[in-house]
HTML snippet that shows the backbone in 3Dmol.js (N, CA, C, O; Angstrom):
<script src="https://3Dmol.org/build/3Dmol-min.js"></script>
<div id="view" style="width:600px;height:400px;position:relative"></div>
<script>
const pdb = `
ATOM      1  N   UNK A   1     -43.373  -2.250  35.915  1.00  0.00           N
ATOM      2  CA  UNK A   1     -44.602  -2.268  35.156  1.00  0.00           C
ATOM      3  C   UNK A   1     -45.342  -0.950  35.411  1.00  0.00           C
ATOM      4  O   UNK A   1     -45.454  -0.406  36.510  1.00  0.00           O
ATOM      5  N   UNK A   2     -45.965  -0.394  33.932  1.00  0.00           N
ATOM      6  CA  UNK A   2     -46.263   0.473  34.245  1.00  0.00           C
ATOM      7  C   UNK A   2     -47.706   0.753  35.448  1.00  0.00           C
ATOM      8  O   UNK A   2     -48.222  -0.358  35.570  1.00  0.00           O
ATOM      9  N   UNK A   3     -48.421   1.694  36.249  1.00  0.00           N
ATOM     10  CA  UNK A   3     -49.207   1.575  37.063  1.00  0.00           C
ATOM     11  C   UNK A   3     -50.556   1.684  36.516  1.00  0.00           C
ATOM     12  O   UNK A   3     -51.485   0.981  36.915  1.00  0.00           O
ATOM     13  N   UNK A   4     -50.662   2.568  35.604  1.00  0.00           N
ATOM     14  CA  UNK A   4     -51.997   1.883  34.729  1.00  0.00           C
ATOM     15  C   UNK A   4     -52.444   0.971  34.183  1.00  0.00           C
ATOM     16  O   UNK A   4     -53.637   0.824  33.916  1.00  0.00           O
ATOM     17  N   UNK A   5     -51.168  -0.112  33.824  1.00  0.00           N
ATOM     18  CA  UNK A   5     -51.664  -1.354  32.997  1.00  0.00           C
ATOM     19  C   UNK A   5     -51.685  -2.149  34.384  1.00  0.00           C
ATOM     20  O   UNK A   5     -52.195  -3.250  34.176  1.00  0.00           O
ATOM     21  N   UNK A   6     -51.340  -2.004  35.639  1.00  0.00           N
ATOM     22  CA  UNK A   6     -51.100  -3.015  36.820  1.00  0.00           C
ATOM     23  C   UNK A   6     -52.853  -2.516  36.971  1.00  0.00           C
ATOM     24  O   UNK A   6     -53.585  -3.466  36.691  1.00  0.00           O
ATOM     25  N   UNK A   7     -53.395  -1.618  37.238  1.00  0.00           N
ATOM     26  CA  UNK A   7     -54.455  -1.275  37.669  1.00  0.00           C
ATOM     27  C   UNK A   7     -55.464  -1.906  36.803  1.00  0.00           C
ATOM     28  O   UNK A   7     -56.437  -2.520  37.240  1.00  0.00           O
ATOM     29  N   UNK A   8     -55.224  -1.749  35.693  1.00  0.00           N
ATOM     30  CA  UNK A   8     -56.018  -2.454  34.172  1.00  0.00           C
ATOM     31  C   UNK A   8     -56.359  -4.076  34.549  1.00  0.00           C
ATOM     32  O   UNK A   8     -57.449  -4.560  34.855  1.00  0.00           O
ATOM     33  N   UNK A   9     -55.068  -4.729  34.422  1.00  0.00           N
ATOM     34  CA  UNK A   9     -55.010  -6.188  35.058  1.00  0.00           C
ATOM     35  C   UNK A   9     -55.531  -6.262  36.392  1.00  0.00           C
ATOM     36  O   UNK A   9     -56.427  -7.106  36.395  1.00  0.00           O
ATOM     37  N   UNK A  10     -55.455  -6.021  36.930  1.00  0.00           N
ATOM     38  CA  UNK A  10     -56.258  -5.891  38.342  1.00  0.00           C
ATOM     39  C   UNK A  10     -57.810  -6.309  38.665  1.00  0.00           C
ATOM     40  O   UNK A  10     -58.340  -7.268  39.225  1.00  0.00           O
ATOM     41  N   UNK A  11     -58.252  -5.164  38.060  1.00  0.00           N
ATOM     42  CA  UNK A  11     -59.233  -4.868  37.683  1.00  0.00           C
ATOM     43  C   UNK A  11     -60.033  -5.682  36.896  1.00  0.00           C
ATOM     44  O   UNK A  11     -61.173  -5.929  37.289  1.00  0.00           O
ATOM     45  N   UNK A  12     -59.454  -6.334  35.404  1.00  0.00           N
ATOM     46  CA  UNK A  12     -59.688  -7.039  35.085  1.00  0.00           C
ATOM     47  C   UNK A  12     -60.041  -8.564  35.504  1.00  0.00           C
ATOM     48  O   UNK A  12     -60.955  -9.354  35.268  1.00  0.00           O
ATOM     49  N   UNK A  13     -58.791  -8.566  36.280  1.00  0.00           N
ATOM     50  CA  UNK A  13     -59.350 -10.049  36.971  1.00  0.00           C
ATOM     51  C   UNK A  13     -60.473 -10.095  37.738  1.00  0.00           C
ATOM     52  O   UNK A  13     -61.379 -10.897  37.511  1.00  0.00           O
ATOM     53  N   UNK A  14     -60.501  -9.077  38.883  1.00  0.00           N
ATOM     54  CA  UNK A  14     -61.362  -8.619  39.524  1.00  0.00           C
ATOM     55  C   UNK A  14     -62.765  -8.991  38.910  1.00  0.00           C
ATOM     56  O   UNK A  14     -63.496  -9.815  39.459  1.00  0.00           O
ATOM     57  N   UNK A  15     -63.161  -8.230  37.542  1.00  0.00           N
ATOM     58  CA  UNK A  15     -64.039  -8.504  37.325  1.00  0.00           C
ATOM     59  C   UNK A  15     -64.432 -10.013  36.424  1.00  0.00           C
ATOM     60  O   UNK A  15     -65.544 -10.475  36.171  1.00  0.00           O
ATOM     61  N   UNK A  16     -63.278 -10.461  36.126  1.00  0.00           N
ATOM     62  CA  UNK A  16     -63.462 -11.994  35.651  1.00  0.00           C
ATOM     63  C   UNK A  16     -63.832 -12.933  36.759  1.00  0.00           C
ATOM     64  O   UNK A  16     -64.684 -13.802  36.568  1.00  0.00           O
ATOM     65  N   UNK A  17     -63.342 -12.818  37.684  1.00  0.00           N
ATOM     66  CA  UNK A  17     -63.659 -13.848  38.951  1.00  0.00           C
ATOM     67  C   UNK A  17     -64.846 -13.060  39.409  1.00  0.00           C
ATOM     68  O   UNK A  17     -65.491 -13.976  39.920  1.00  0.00           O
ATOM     69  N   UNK A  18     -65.552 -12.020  39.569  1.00  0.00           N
ATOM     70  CA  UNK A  18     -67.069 -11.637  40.087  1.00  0.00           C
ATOM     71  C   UNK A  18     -67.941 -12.606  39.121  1.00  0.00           C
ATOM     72  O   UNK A  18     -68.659 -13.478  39.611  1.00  0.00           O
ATOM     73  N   UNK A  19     -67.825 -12.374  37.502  1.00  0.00           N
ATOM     74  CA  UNK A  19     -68.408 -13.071  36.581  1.00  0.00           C
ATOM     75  C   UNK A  19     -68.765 -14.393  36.770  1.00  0.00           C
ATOM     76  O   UNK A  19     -69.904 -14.853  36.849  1.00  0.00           O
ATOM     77  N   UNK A  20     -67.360 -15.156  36.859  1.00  0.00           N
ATOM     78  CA  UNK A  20     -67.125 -16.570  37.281  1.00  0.00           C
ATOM     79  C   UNK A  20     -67.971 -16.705  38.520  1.00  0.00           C
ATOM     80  O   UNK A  20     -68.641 -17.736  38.575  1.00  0.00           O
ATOM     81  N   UNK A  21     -68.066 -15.866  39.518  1.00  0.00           N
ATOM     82  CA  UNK A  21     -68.739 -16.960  40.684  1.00  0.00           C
ATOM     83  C   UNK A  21     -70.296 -16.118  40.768  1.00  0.00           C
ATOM     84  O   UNK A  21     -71.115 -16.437  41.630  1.00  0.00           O
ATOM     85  N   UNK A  22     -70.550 -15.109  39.844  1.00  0.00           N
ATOM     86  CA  UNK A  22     -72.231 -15.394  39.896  1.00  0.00           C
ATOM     87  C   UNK A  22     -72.718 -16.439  38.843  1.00  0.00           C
ATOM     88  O   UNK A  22     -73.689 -17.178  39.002  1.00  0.00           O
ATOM     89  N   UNK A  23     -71.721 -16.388  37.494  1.00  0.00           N
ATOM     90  CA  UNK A  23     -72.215 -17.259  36.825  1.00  0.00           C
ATOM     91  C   UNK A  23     -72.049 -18.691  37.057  1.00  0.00           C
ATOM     92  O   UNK A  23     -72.433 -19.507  36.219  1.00  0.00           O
ATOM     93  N   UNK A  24     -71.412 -19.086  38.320  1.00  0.00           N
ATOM     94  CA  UNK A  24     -71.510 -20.336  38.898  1.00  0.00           C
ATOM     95  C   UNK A  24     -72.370 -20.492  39.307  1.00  0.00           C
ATOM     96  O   UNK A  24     -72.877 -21.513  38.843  1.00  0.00           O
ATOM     97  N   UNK A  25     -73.476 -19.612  40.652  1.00  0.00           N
ATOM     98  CA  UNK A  25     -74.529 -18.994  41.610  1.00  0.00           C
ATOM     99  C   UNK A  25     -75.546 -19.562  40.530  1.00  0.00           C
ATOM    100  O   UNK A  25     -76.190 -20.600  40.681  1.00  0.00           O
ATOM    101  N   UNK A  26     -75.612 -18.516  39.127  1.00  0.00           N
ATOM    102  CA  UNK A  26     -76.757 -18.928  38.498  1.00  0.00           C
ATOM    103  C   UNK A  26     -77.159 -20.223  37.968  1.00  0.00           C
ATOM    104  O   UNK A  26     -78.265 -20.690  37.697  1.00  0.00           O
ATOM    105  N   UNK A  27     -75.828 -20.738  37.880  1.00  0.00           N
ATOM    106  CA  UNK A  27     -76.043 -22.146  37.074  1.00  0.00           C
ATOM    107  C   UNK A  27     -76.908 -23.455  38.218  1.00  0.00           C
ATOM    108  O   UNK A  27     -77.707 -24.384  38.100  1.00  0.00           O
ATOM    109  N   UNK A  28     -75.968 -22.632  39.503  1.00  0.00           N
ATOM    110  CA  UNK A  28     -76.523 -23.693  40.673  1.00  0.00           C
ATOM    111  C   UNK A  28     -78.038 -23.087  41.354  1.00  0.00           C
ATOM    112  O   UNK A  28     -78.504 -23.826  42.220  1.00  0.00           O
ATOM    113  N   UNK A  29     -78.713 -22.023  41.094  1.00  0.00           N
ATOM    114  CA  UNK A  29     -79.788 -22.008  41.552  1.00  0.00           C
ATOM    115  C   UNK A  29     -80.860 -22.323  40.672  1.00  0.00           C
ATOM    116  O   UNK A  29     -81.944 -22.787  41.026  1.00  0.00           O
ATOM    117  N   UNK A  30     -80.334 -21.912  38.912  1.00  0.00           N
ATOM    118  CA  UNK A  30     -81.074 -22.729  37.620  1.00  0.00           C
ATOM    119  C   UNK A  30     -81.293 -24.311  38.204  1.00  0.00           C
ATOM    120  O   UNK A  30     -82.379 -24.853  38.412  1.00  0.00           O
ATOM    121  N   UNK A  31     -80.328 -24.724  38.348  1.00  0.00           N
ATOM    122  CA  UNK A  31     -80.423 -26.255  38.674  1.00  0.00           C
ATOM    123  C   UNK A  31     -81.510 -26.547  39.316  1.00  0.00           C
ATOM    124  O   UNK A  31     -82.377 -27.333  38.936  1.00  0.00           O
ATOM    125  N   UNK A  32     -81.493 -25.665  40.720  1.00  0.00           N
ATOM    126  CA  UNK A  32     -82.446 -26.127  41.773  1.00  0.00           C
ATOM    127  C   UNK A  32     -83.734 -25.751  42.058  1.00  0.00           C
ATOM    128  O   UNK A  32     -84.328 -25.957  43.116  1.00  0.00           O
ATOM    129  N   UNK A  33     -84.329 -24.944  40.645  1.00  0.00           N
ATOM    130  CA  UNK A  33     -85.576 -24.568  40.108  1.00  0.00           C
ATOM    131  C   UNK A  33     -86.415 -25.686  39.382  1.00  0.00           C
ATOM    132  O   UNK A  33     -85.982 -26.644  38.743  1.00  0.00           O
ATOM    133  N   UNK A  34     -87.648 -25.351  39.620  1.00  0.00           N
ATOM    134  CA  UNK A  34     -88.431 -26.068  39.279  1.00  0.00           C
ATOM    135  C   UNK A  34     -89.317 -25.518  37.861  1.00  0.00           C
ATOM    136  O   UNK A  34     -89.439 -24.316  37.627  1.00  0.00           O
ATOM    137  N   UNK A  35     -89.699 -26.216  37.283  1.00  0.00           N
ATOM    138  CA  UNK A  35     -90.247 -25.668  36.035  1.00  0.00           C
ATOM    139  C   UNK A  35     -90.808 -24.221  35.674  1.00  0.00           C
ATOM    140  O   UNK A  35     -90.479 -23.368  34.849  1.00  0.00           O
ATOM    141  N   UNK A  36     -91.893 -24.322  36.743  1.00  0.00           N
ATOM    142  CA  UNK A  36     -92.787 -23.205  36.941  1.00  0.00           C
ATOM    143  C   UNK A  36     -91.911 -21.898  37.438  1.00  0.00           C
ATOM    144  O   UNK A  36     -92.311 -20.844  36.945  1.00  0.00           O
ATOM    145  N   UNK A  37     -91.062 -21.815  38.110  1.00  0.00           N
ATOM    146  CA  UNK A  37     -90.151 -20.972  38.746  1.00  0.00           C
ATOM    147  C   UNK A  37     -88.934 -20.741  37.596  1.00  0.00           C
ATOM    148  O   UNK A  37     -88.506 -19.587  37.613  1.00  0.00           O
ATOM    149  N   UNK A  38     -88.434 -21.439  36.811  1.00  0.00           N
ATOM    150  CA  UNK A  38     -87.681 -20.630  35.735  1.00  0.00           C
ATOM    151  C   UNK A  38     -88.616 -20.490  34.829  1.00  0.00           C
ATOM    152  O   UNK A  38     -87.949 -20.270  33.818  1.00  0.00           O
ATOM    153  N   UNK A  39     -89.960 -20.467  34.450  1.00  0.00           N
ATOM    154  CA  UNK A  39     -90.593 -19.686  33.060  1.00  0.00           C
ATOM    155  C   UNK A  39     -90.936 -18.520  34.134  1.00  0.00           C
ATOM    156  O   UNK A  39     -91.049 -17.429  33.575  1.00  0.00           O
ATOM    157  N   UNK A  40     -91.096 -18.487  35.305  1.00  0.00           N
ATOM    158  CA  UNK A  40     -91.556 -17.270  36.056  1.00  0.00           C
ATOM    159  C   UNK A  40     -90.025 -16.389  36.108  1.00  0.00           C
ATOM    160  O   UNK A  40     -90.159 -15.180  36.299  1.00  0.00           O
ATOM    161  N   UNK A  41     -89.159 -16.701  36.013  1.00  0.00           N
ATOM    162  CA  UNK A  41     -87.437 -15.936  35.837  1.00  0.00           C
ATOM    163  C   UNK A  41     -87.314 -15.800  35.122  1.00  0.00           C
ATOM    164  O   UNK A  41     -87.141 -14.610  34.859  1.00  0.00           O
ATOM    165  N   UNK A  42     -87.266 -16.517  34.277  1.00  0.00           N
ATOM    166  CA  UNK A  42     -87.289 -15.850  32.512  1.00  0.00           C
ATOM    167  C   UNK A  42     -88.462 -14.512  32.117  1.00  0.00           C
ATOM    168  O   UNK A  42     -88.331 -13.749  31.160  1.00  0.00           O
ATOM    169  N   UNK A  43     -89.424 -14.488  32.972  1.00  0.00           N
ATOM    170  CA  UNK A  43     -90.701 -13.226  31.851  1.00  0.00           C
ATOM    171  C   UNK A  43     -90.024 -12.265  32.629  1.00  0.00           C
ATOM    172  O   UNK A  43     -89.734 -11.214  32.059  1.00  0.00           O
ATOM    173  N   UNK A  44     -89.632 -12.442  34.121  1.00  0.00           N
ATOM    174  CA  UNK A  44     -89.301 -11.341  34.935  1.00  0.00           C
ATOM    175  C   UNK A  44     -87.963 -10.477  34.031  1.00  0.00           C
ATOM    176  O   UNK A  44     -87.952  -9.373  33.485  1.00  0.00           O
ATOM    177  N   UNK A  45     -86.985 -11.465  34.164  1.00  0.00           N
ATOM    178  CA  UNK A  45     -85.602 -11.085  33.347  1.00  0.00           C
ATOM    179  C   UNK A  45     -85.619 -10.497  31.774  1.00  0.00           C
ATOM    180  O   UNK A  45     -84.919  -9.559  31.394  1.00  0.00           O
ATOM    181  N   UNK A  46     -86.396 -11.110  31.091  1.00  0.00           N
ATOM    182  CA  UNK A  46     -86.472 -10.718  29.428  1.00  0.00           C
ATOM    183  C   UNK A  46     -87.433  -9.290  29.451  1.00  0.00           C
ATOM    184  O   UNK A  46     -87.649  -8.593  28.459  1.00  0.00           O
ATOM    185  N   UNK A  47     -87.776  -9.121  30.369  1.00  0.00           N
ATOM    186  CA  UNK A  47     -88.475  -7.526  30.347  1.00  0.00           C
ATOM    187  C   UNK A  47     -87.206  -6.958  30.850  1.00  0.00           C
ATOM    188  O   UNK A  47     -86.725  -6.294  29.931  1.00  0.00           O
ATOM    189  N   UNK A  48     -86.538  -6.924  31.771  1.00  0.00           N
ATOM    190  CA  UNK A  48     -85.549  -5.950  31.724  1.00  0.00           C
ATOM    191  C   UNK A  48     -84.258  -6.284  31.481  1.00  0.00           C
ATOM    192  O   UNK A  48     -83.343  -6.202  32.301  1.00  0.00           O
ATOM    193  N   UNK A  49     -84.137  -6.846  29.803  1.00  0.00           N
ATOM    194  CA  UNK A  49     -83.290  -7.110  29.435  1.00  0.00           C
ATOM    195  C   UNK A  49     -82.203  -6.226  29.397  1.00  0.00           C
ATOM    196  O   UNK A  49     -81.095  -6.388  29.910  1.00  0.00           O
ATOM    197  N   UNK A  50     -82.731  -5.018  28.565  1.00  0.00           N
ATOM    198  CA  UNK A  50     -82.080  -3.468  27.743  1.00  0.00           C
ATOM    199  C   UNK A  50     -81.558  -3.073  28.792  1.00  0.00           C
ATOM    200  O   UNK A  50     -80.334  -3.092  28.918  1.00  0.00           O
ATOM    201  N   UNK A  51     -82.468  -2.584  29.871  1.00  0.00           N
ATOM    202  CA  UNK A  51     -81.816  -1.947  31.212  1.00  0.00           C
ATOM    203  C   UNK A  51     -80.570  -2.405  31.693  1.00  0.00           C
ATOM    204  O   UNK A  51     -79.608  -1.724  32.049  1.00  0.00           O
ATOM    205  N   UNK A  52     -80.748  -4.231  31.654  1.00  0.00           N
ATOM    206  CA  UNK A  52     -79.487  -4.597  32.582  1.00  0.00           C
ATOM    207  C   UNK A  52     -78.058  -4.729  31.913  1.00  0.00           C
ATOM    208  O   UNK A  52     -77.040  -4.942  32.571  1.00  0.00           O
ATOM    209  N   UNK A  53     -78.095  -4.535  30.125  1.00  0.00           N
ATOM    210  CA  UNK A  53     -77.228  -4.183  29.341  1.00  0.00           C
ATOM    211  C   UNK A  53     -76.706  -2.879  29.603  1.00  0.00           C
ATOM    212  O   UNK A  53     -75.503  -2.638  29.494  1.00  0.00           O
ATOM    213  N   UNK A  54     -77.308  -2.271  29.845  1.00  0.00           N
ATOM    214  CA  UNK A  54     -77.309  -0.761  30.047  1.00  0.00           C
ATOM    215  C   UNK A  54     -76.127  -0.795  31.243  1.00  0.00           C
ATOM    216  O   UNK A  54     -75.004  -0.296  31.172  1.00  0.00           O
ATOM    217  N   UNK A  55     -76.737  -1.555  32.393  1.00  0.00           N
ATOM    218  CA  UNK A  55     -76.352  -0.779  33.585  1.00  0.00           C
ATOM    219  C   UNK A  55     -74.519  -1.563  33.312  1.00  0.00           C
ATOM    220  O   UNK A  55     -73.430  -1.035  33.536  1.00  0.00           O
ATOM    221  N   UNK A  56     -74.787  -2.736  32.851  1.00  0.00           N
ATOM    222  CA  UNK A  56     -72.954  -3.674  32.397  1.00  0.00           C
ATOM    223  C   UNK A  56     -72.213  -2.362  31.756  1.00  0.00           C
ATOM    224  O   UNK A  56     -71.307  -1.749  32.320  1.00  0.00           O
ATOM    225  N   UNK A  57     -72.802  -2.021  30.381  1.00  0.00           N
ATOM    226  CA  UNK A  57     -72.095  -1.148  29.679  1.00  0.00           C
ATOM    227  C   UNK A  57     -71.579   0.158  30.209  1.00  0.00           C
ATOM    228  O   UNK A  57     -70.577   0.723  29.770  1.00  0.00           O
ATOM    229  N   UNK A  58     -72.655   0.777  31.592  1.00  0.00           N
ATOM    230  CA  UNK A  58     -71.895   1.762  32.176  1.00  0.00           C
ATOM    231  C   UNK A  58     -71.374   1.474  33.340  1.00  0.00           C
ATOM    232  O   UNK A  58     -70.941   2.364  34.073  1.00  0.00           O
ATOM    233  N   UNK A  59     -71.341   0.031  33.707  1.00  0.00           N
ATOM    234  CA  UNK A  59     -70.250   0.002  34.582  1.00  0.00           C
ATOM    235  C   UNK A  59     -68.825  -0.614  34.008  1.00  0.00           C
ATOM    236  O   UNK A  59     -67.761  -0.645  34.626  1.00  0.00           O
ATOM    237  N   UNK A  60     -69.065  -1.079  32.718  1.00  0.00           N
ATOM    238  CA  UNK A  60     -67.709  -1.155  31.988  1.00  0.00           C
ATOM    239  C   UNK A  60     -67.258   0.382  31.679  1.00  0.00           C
ATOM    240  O   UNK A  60     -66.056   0.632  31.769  1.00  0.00           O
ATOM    241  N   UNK A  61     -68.070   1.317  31.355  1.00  0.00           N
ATOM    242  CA  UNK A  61     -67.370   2.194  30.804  1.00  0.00           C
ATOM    243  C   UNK A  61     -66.960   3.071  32.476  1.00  0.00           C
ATOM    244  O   UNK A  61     -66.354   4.134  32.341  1.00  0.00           O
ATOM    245  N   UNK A  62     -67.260   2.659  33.827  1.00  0.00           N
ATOM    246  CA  UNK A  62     -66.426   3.655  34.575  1.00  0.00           C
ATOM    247  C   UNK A  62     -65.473   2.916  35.354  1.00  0.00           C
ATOM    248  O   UNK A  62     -64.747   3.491  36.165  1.00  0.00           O
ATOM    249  N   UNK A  63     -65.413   1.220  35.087  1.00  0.00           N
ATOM    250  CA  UNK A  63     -63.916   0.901  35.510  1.00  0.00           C
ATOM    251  C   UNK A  63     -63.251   1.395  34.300  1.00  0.00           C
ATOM    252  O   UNK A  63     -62.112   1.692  34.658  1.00  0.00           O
ATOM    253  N   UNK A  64     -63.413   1.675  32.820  1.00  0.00           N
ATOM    254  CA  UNK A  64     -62.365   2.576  32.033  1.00  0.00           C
ATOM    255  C   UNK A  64     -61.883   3.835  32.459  1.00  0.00           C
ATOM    256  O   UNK A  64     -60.728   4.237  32.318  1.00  0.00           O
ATOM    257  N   UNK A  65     -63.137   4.641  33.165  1.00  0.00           N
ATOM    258  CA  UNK A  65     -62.569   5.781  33.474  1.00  0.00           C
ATOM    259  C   UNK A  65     -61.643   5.929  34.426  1.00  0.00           C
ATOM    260  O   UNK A  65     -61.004   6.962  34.627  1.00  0.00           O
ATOM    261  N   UNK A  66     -61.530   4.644  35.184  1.00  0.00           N
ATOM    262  CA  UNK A  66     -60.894   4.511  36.411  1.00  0.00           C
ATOM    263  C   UNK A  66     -59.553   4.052  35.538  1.00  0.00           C
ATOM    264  O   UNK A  66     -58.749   4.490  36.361  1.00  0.00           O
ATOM    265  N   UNK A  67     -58.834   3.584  34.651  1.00  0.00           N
ATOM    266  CA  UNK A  67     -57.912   3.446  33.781  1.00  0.00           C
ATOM    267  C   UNK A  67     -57.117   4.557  33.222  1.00  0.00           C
ATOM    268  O   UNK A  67     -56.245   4.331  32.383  1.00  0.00           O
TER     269      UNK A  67
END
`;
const viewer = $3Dmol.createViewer("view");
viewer.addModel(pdb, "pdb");
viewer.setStyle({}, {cartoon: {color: "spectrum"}});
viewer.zoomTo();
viewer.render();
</script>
């Protein structure tokens, strides 16, 4: 197999299972919030929505460069 596509897959999983277990994290600390405390996570988060798109998109684009 070639060593770029082993690195690709790799990588990939890598970042599928990081995904998977914060988006487990979030689901289980959503849970264990109380009303007042997720409308207070939500104003915090929806203000820096753009940014945190931002920072995904350039860290997708330098595991590519790492490809």
């Amino acid at each position: 197999m070639n060593h770029r596509y082993r690195l690709a897959v790799g990588l990939a999983a890598l970042y599928g299972l990081l995904a998977l277990l914060f988006g487990v994290l979030g689901a289980v600390l959503w849970a264990d919030m109380q009303d007042v405390e997720r409308q207070a996570t939500l104003d915090i988060l929806q203000a820096r929505l753009p940014l945190s798109v931002f920072i995904i998109l350039l860290a997708w684009a330098a595991l590519g460069g790492l490809v």
